[in-house]
N, C-alpha and C positions, 0 to 999 in steps of 0.2 A: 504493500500500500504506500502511495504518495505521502510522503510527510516533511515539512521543512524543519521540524526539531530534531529528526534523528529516532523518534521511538516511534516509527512503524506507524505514525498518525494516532494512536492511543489516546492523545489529547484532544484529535480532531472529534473525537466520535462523543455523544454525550450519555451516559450508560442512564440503565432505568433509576431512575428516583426514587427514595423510599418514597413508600406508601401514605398517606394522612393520618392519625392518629384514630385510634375507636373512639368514635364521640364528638368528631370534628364538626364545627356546623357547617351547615347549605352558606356556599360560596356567595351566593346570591341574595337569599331572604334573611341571613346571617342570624337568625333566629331556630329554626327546624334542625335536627339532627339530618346527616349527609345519610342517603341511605343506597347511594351509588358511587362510582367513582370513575370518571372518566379521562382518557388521556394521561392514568397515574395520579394524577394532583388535584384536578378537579371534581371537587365535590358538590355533587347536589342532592335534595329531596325532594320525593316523589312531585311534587304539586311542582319546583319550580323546574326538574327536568322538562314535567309534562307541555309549561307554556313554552320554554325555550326552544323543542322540537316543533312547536305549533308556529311559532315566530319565526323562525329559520324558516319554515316551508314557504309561511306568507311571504317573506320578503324572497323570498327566490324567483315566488309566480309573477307579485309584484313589478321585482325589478325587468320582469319580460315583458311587462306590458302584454302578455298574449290576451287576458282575458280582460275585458274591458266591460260594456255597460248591458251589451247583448249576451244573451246567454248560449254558450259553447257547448256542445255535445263532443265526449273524449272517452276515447278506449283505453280503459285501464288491463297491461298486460299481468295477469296474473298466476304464479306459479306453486305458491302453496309457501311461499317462504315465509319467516318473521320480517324481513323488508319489502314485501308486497302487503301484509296485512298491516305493515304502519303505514306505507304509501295510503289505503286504501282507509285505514283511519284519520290521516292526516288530512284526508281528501274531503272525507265526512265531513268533518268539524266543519272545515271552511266553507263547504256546501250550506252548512246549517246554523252558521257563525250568527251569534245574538248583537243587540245594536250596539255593543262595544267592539266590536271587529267590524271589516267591512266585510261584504258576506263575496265570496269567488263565484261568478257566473258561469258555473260548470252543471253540466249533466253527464255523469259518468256514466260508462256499462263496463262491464266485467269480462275478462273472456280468458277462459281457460285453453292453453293446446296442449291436446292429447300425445303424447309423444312415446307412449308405450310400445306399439309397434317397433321401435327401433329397440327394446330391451327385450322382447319378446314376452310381452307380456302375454297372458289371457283376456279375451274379451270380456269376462266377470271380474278380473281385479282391475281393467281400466276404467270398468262401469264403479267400480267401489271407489276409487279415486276421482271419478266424476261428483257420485256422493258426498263424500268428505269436503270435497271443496265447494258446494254448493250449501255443508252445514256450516262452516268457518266465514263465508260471506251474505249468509242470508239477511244477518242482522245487522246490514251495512243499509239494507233497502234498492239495493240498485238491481238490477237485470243480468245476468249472468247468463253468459254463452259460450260454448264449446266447438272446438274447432279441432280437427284431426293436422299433424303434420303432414303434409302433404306435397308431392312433387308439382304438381299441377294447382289449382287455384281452388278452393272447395268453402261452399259457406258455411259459415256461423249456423248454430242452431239453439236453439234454448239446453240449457244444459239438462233440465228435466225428459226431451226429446231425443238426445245425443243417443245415433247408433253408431256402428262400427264397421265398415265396408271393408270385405279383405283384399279388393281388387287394388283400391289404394294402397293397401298396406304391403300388397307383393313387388309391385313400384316402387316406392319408399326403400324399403327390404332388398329390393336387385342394386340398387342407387349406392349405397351405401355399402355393399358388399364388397363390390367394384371398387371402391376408394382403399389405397394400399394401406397408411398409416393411419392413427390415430388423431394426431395435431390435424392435417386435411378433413378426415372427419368431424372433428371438432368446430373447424372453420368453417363447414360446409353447414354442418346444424343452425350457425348463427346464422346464415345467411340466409337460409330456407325461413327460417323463422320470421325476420324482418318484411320474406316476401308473401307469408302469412299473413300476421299483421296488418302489413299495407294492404292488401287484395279485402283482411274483414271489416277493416276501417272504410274502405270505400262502399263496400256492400250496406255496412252498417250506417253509411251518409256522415259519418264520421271526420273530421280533418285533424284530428290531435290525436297520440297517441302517446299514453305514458309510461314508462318503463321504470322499476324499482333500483333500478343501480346505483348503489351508493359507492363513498369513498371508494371504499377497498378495492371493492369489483372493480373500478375506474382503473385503481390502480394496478391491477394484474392486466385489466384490458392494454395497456398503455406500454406496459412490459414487453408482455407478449406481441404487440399489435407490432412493437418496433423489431423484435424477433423476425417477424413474420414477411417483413417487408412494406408494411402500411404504412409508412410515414406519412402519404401524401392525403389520405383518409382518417390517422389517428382522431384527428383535432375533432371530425363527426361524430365517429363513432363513441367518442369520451366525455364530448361536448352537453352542454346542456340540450341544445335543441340540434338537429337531425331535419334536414327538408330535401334531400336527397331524391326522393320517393314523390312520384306526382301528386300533388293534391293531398298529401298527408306530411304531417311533423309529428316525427318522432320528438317526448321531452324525456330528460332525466332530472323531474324537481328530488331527488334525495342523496343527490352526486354531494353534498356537500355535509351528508350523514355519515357517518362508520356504521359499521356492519354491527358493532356492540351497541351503539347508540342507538340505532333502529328496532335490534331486539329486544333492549332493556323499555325504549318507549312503546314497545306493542305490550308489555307485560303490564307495566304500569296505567296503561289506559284500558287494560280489559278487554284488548282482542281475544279473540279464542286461538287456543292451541293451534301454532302451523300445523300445516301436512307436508311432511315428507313424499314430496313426489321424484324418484328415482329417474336420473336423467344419464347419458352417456357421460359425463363429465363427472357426474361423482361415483359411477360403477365401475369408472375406470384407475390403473396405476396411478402410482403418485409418477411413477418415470417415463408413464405412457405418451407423454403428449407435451408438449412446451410449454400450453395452456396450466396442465397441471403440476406442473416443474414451479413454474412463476408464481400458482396461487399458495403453492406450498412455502416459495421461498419468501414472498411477502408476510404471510401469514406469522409464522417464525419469527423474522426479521423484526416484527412491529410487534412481539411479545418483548423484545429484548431494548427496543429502540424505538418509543412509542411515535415519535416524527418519521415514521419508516413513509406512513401511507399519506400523509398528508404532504410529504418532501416532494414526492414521484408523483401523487396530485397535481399540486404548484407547479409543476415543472412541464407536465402534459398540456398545463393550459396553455403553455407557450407556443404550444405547436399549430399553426397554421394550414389550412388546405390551396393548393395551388389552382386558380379557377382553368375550367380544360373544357374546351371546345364542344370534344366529343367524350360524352361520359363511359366510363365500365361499364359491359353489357353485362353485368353479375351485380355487381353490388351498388352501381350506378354514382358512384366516387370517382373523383378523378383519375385520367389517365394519363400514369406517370410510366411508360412504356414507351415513349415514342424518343428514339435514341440520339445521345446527344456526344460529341466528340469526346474521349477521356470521359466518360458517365459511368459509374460502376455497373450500369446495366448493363453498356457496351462491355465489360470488363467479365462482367457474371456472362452472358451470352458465349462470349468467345472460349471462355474456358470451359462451358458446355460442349461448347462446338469441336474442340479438341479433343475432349475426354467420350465425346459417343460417335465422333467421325460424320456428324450431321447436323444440319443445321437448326433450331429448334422450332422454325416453323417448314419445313420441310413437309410433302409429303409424300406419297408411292406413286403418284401419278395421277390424272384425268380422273379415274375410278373413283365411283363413290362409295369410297371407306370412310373407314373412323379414324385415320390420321389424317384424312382431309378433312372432316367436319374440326379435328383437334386442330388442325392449323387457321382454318378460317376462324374459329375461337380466339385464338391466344392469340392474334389481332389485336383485337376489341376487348381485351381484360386488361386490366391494371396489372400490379406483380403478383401480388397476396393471389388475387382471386386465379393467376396462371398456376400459381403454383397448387390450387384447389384443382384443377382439370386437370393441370398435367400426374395429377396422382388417381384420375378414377382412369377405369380400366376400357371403361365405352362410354363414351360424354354423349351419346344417341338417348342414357338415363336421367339427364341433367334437364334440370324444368324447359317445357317447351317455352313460355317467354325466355329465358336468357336464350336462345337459338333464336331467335326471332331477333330481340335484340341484334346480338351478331351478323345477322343477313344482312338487316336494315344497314348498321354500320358498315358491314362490308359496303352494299349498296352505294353507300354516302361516297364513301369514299372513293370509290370507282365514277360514279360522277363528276365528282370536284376535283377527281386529277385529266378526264375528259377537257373540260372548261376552263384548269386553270391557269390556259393563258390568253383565257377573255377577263380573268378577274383585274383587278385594284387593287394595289397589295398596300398592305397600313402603311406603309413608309412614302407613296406617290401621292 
């Protein structure tokens, strides 16, 4: 480790703090015994955790100006966790805010995705899991709806209604078999999801969509995301608001909670017990996947060095998205593929090119195969999302919008190299 005094940086680092004393008061109301402790040093009681988590959300939605004088219909994604059931209480309150608060002009609905099919579940333990989550959000009052993962676009249905098709599910099932590693899998689930999502939000007449990720998760995403090659998309995907996606924004109002502080404020306010709903990401190794490499080493890292997630927070908001012409036909983030002299892409390419004797968009020929549909692909992706294709085994599995997608842009761009030299270039 870097260090300018000579002892290995040891001074740079600030180790965990003792703990507050038993019987310390609430930091805040300086009267109530502390009956939490957050961050190591900070102490609060139940009453003033409760406002401060309720204050922080307002002033988050607040500072967005999203929601204004009209009232907004917003899809709350739901998973079963202790930070979707505080999002979803958080959401309450301000919905039903008394004339000391100003009240949030929101109509939320609920929507669960089934995701079992990829763990292999049975059709009666995802129907008990439909259950459970429709008893933990009933006495929230809002409408809840369930939606299968799905390769293709499939609607929402009341979650009382929810059945189980296994046509979709051998789709899904071939899709993901075909993908080599785990980390691609992993990448490929978020993305499917998001195009979930956006496809139920539009059905549902929806234009917001809110997602429970708090600090920490921010912080693994940010990790990983840079692992991965994202750079040029981190800033969205990390970001408070997400407009990527037509006619929908994605928000993240609890990015500026920890993952303790969410769960401690869903207990404290009386939510009901989360449900464990069993996903690829937690049945999986801790070594399996880069995903879970970083939420392990963050997790660790922030028991011992409680500025672990709040540092790598701060730091990801610096990251910016570079505005691109023509967007990712996958995740529809910019496109940071288009080569540039001495560019590491150029650099990562060639040394591809060397080590397999071909070129990475290369195909067999005229014939339509699946290294031709893989080459008219990896076009039109960003890096992250190439390196998602270039690990499934027949991308002929891969949702028919993203193919579509890809055509179009092929399309585009065989036109405007047709034309372009009737264009006007910015510089004349």
């Amino acid at each position: 480790m870097c260090s300018t005094g000579g002892d290995d940086g040891e001074t740079l680092l600030n180790p965990k703090p003792p703990l507050p004393e038993k019987g310390t008061l609430c930091r805040k109301c300086k009267t109530s015994k502390a009956q939490v402790i957050l961050q190591i040093k900070d102490a609060y009681c139940k009453e003033c955790l409760i406002a401060l988590c309720n204050h922080k959300f307002r002033a988050i939605l607040g500072k967005s100006r999203i929601f204004g004088n009209e009232q907004k219909s917003v899809l709350v994604a739901f998973s079963g966790s202790a930070s979707s059931l505080a999002l979803l209480k958080l959401l309450s309150d301000a919905v039903a805010a008394g004339p000391s608060h100003r009240r949030i002009m929101a109509c939320p609905k609920i929507i669960y995705i089934d995701e079992g099919a990829l763990l292999g579940m049975s059709a009666e333990e995802r129907l008990t899991k439909c259950k459970e989550i429709l008893e933990v959000t009933a006495g929230f009052g809002f409408p809840v709806y369930a939606v299968p993962l799905n390769v293709q676009d499939s609607s929402p249905v009341d979650i009382t209604n929810y059945e189980i098709h296994g046509n979709t599910d051998d789709k899904l099932k071939s899709l993901f078999e075909s993908v080599s590693d785990t980390t691609s899998k992993l990448d490929l689930l978020n993305r499917l999801r998001c195009n979930v999502l956006s496809s139920c939000a539009q059905q549902l007449k929806t234009s917001l969509v809110m997602l429970a990720d708090n600090s920490t998760s921010v912080a693994v995403k940010i990790l990983s995301g840079v692992s991965l090659g994202k750079g040029a998309s981190i800033s969205l995907e990390t970001g408070f608001s997400d407009s990527r996606h037509s006619d929908v924004t994605f928000l993240r109002p609890l990015r500026d909670f920890t993952s303790k502080e969410a769960t401690i404020f869903s207990i404290f306010s009386g939510c009901p017990k989360s449900v464990f709903v069993p996903s690829l990401l937690t049945m999986s190794k801790m070594d399996s996947s880069i995903q879970r490499l970083t939420e392990t080493f963050i997790v660790n890292l922030q028991n011992e060095f409680p500025s672990t997630v709040s540092t790598v927070y701060r730091t990801g908001e610096k990251f910016c998205s570079t505005p691109s012409n023509q967007p990712c036909a996958f995740c529809l983030g910019p496109l940071d593929t288009v080569h540039k002299p001495c560019s590491a892409l150029e650099a990562t390419d060639f040394s591809r090119e060397l080590s397999t004797g071909k070129k990475p968009e290369s195909s067999c020929g005229s014939c339509d195969c699946k290294n031709k549909l893989r080459s008219t692909l990896v076009q039109t992706l960003c890096y992250s999302c190439r390196l998602i294709v270039c690990s499934v085994d027949n991308p002929e599995l891969l949702p028919s919008t993203v193919l579509e997608n890809a055509r179009e842009a092929q399309s585009f761009s065989k036109m405007k190299s047709q034309i372009e030299e009737f264009l006007i270039s910015e510089g004349e």
